[in-house]
PDB file of N, CA, C and O in Angstrom:
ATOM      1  N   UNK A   1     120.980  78.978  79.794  1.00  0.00           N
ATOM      2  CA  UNK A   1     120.096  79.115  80.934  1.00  0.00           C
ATOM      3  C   UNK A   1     118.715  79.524  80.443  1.00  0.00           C
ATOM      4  O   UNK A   1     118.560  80.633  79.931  1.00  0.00           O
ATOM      5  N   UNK A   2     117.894  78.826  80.555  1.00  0.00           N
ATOM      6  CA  UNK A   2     116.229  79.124  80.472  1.00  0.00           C
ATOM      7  C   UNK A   2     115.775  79.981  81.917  1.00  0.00           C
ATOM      8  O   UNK A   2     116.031  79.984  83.121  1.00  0.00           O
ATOM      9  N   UNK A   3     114.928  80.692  80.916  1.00  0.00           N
ATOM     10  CA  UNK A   3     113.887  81.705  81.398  1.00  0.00           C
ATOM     11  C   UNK A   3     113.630  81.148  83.003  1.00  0.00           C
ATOM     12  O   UNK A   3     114.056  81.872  83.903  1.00  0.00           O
ATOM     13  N   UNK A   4     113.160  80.280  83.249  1.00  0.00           N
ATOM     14  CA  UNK A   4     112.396  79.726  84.668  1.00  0.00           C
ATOM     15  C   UNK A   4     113.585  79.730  85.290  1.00  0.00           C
ATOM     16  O   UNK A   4     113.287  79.656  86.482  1.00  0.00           O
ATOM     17  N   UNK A   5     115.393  79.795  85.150  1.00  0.00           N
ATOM     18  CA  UNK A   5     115.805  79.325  86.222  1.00  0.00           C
ATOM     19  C   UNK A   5     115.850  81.265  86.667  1.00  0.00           C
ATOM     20  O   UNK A   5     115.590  81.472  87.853  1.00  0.00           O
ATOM     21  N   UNK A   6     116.050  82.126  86.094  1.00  0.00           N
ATOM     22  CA  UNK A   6     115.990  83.634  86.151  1.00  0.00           C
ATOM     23  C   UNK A   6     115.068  83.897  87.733  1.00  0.00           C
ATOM     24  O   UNK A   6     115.406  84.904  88.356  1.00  0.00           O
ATOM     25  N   UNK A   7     114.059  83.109  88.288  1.00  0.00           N
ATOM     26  CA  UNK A   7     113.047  84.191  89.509  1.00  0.00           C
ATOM     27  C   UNK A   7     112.695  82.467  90.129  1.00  0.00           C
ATOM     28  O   UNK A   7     112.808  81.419  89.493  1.00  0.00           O
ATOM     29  N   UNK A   8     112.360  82.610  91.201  1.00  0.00           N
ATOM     30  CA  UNK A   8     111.821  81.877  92.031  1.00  0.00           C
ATOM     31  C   UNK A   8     110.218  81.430  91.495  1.00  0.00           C
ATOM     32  O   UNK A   8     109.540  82.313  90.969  1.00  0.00           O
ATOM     33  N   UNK A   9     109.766  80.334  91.615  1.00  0.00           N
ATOM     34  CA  UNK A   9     108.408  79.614  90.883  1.00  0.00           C
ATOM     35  C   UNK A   9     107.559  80.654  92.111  1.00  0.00           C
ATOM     36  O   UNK A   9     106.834  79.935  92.799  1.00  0.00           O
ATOM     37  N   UNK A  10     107.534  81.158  92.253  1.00  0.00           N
ATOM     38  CA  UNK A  10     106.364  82.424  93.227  1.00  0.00           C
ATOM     39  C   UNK A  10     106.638  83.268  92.263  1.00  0.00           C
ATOM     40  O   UNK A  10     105.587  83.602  91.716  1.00  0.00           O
ATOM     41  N   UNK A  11     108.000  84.010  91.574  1.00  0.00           N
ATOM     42  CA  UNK A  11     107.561  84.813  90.592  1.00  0.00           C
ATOM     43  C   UNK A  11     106.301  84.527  89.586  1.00  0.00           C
ATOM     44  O   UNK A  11     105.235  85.127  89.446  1.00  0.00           O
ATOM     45  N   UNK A  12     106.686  83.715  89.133  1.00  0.00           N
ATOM     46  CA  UNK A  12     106.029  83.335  87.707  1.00  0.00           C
ATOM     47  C   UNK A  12     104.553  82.838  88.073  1.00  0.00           C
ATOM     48  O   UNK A  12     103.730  82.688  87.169  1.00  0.00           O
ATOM     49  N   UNK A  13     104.140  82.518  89.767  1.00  0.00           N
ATOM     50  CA  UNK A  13     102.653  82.243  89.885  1.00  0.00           C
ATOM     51  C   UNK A  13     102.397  83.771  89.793  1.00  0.00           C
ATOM     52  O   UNK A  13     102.042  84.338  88.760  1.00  0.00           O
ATOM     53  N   UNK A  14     102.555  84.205  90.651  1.00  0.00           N
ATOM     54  CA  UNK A  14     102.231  85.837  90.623  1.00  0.00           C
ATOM     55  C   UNK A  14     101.585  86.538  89.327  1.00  0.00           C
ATOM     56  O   UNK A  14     100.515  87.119  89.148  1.00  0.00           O
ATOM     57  N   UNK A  15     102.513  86.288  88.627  1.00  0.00           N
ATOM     58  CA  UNK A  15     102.310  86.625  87.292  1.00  0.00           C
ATOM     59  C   UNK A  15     101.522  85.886  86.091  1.00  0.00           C
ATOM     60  O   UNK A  15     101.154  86.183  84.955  1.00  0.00           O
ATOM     61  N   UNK A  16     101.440  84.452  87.186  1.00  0.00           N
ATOM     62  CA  UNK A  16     100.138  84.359  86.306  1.00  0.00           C
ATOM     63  C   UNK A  16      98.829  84.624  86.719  1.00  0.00           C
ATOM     64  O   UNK A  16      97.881  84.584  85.935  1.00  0.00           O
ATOM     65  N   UNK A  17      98.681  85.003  88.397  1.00  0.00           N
ATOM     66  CA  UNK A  17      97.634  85.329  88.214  1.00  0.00           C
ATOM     67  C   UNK A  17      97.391  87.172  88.123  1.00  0.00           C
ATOM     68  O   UNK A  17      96.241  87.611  88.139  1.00  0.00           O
ATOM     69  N   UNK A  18      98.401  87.968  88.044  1.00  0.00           N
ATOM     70  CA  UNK A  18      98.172  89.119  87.167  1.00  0.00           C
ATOM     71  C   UNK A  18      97.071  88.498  85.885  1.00  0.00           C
ATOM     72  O   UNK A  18      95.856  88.298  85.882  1.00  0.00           O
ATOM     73  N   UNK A  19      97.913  88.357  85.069  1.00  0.00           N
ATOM     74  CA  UNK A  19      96.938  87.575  84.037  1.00  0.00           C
ATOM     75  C   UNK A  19      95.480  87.089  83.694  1.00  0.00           C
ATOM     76  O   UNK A  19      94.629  87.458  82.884  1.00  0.00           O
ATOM     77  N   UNK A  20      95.564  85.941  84.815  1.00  0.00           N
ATOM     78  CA  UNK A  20      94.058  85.686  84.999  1.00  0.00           C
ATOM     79  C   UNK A  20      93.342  86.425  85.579  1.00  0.00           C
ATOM     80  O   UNK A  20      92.217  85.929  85.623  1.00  0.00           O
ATOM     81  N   UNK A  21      93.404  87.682  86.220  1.00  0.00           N
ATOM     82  CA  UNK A  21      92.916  88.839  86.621  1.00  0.00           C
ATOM     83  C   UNK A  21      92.262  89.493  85.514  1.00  0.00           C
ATOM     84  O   UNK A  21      91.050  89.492  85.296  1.00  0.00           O
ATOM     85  N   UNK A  22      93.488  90.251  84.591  1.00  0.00           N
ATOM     86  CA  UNK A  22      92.957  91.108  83.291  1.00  0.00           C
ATOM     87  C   UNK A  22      92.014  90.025  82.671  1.00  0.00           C
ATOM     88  O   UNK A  22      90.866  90.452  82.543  1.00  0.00           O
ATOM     89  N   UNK A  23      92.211  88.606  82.209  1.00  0.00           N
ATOM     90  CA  UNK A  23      91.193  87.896  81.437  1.00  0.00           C
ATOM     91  C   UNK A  23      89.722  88.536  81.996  1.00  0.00           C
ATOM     92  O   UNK A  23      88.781  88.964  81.328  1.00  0.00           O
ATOM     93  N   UNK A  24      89.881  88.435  83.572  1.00  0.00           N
ATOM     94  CA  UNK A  24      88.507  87.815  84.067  1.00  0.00           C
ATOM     95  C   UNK A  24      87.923  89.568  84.155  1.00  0.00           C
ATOM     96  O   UNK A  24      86.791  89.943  84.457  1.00  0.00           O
ATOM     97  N   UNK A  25      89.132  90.427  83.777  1.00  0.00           N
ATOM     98  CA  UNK A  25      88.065  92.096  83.591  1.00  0.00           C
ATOM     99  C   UNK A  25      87.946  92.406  82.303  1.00  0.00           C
ATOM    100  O   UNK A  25      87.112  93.299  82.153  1.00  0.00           O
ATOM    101  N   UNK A  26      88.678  91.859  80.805  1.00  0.00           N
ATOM    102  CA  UNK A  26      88.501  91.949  79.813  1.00  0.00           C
ATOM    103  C   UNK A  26      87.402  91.500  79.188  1.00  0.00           C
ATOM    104  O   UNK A  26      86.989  90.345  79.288  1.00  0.00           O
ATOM    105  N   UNK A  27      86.736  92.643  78.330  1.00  0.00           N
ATOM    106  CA  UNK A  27      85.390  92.263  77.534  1.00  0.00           C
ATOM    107  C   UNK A  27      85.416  91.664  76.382  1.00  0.00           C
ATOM    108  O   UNK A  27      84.403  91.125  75.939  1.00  0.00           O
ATOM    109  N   UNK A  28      86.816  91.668  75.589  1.00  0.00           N
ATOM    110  CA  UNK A  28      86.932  91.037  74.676  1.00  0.00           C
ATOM    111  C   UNK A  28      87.268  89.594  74.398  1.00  0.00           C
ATOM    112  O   UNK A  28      88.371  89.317  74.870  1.00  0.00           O
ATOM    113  N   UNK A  29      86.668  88.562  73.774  1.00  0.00           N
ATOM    114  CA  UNK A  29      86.471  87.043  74.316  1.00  0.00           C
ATOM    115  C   UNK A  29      88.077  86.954  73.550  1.00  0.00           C
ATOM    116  O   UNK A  29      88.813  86.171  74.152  1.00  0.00           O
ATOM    117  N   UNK A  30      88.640  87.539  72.489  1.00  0.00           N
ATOM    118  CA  UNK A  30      89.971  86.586  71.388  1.00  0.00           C
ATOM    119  C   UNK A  30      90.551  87.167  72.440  1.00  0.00           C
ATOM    120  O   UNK A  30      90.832  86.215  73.167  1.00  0.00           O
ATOM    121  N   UNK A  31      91.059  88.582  73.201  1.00  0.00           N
ATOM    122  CA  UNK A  31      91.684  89.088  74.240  1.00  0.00           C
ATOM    123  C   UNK A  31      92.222  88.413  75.507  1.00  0.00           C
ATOM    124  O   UNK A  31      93.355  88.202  75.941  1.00  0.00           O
ATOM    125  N   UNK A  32      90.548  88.067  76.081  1.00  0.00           N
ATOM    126  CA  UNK A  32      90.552  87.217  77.593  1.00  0.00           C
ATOM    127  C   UNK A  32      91.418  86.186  76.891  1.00  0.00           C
ATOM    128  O   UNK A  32      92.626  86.246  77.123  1.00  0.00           O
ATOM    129  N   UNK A  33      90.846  84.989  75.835  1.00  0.00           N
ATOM    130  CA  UNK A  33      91.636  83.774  75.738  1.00  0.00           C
ATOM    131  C   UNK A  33      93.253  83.782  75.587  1.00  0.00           C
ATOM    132  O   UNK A  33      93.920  82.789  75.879  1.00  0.00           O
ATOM    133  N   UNK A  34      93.914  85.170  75.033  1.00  0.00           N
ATOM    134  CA  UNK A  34      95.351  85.169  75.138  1.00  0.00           C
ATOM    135  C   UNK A  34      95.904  85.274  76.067  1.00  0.00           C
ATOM    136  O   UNK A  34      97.043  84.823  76.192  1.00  0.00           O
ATOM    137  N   UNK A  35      95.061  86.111  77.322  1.00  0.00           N
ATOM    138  CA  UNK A  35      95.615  86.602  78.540  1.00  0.00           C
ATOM    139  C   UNK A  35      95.511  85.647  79.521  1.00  0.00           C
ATOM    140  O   UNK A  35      96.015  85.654  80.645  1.00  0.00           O
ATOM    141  N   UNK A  36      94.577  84.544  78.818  1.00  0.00           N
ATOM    142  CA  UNK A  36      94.510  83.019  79.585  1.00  0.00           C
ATOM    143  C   UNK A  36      95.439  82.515  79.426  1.00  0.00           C
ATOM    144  O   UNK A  36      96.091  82.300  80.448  1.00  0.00           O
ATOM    145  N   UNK A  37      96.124  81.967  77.878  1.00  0.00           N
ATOM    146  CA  UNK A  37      97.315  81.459  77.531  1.00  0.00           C
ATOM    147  C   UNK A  37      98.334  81.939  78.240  1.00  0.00           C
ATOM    148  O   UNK A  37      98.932  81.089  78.899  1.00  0.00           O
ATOM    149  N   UNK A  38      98.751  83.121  78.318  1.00  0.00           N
ATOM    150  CA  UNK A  38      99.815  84.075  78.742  1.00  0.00           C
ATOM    151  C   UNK A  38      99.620  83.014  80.240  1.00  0.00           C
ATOM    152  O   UNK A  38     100.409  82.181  80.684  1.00  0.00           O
ATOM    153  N   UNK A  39      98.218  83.449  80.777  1.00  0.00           N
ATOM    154  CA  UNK A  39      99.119  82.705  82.641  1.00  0.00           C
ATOM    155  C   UNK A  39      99.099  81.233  82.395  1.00  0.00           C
ATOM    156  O   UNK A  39      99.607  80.485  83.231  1.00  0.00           O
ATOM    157  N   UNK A  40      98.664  80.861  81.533  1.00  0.00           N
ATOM    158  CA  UNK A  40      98.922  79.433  81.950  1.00  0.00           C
ATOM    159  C   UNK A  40     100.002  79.125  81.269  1.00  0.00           C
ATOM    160  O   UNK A  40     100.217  77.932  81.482  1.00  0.00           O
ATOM    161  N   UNK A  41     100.930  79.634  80.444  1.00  0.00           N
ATOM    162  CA  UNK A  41     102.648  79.544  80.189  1.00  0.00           C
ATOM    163  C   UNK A  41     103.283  79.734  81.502  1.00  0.00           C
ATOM    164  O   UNK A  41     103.936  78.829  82.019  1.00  0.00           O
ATOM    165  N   UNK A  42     103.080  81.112  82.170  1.00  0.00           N
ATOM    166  CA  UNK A  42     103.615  81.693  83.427  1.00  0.00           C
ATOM    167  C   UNK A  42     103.110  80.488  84.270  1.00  0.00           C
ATOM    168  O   UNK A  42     103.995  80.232  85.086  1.00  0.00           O
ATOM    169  N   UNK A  43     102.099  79.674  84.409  1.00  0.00           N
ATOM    170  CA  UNK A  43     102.057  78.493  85.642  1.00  0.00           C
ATOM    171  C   UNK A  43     102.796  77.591  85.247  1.00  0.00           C
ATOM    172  O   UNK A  43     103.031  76.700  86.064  1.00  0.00           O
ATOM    173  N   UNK A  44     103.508  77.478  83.689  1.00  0.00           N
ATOM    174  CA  UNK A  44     104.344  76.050  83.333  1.00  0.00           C
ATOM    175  C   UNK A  44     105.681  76.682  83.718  1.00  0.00           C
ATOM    176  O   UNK A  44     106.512  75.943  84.247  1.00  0.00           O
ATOM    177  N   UNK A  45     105.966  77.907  83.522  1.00  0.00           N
ATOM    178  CA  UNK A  45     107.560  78.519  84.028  1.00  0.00           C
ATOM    179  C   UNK A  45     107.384  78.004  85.621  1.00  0.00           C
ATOM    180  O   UNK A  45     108.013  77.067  86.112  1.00  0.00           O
ATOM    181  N   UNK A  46     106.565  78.681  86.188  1.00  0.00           N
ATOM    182  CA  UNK A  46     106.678  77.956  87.583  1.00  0.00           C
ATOM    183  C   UNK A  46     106.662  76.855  88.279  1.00  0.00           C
ATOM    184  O   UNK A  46     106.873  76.768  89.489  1.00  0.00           O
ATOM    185  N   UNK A  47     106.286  75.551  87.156  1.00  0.00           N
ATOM    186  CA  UNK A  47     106.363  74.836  87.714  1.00  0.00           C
ATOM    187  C   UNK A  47     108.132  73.869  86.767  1.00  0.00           C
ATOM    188  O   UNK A  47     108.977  73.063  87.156  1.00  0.00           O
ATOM    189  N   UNK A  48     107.978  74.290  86.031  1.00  0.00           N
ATOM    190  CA  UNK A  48     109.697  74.337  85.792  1.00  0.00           C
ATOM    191  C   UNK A  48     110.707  74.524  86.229  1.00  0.00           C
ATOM    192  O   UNK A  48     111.708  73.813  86.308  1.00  0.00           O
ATOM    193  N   UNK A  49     110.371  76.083  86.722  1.00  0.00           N
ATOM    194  CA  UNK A  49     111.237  76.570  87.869  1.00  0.00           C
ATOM    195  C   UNK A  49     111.930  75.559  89.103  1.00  0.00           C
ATOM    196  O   UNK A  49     113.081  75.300  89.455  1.00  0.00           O
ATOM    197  N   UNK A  50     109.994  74.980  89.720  1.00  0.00           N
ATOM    198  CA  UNK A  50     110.281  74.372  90.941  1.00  0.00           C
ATOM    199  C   UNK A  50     111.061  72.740  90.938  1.00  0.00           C
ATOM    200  O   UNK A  50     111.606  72.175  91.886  1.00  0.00           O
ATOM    201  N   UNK A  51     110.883  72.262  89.538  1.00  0.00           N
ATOM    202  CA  UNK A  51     111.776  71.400  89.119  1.00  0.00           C
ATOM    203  C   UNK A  51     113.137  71.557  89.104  1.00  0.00           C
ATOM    204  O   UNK A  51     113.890  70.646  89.446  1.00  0.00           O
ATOM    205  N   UNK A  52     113.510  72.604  88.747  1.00  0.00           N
ATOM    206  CA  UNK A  52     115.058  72.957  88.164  1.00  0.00           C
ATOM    207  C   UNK A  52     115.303  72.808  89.815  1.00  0.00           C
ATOM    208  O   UNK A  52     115.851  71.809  90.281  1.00  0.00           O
ATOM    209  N   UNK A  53     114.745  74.127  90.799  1.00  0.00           N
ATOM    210  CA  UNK A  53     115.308  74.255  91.949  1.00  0.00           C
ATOM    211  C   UNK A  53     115.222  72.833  92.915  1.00  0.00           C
ATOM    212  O   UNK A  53     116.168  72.557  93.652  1.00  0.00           O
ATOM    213  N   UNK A  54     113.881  71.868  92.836  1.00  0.00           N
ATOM    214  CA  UNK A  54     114.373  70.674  93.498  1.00  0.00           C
ATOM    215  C   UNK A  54     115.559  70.122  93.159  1.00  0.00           C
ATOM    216  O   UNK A  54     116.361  69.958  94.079  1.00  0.00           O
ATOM    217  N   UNK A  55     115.964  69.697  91.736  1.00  0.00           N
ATOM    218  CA  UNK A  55     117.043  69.074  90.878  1.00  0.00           C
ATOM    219  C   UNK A  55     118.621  69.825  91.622  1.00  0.00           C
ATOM    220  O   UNK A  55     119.694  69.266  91.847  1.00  0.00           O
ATOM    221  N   UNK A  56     118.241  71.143  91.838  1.00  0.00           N
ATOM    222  CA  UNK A  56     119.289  72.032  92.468  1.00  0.00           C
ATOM    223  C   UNK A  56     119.668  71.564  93.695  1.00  0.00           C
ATOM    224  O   UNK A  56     120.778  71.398  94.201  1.00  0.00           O
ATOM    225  N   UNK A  57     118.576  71.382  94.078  1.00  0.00           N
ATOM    226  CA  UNK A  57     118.613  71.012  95.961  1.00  0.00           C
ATOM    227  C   UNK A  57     119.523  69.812  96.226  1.00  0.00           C
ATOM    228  O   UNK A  57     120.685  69.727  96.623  1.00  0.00           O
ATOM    229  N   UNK A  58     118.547  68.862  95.853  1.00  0.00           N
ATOM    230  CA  UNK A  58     119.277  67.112  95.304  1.00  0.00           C
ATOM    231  C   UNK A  58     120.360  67.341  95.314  1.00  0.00           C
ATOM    232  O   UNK A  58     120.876  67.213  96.425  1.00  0.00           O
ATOM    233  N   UNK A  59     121.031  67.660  94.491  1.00  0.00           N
ATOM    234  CA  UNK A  59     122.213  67.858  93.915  1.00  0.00           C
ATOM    235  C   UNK A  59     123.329  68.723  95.262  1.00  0.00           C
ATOM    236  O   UNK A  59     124.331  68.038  95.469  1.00  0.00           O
ATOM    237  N   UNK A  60     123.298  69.588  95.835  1.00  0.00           N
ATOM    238  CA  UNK A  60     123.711  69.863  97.098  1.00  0.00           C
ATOM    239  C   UNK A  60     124.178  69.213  98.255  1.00  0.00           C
ATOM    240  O   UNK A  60     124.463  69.867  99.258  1.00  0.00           O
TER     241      UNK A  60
END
């Protein structure tokens, strides 16, 4: 079982924009760009997520 099927694709937006939050208050430029990476992984879990759970649905 992968990570994305664990929380609903609203978890993992959430959390990415935690993320893009700290980027956009962080002064440090190598900092901001990880904390960019970080949500934009967390927007690919979510949209993984919402794959797995359509595929789920279908399947029902």
């Amino acid at each position: 079982m992968g990570i994305e099927k664990m929380h609903p694709p609203q978890y993992w937006r959430n959390r990415a924009e935690e993320f893009r939050a700290k980027a956009d208050n962080c002064e440090y430029p190598q900092t901001r760009e990880t904390l960019r990476n970080i949500a934009k992984t967390y927007e690919d879990l979510a949209k993984r997520s919402e794959r797995i759970r359509t595929v789920q649905d279908a399947a029902e």
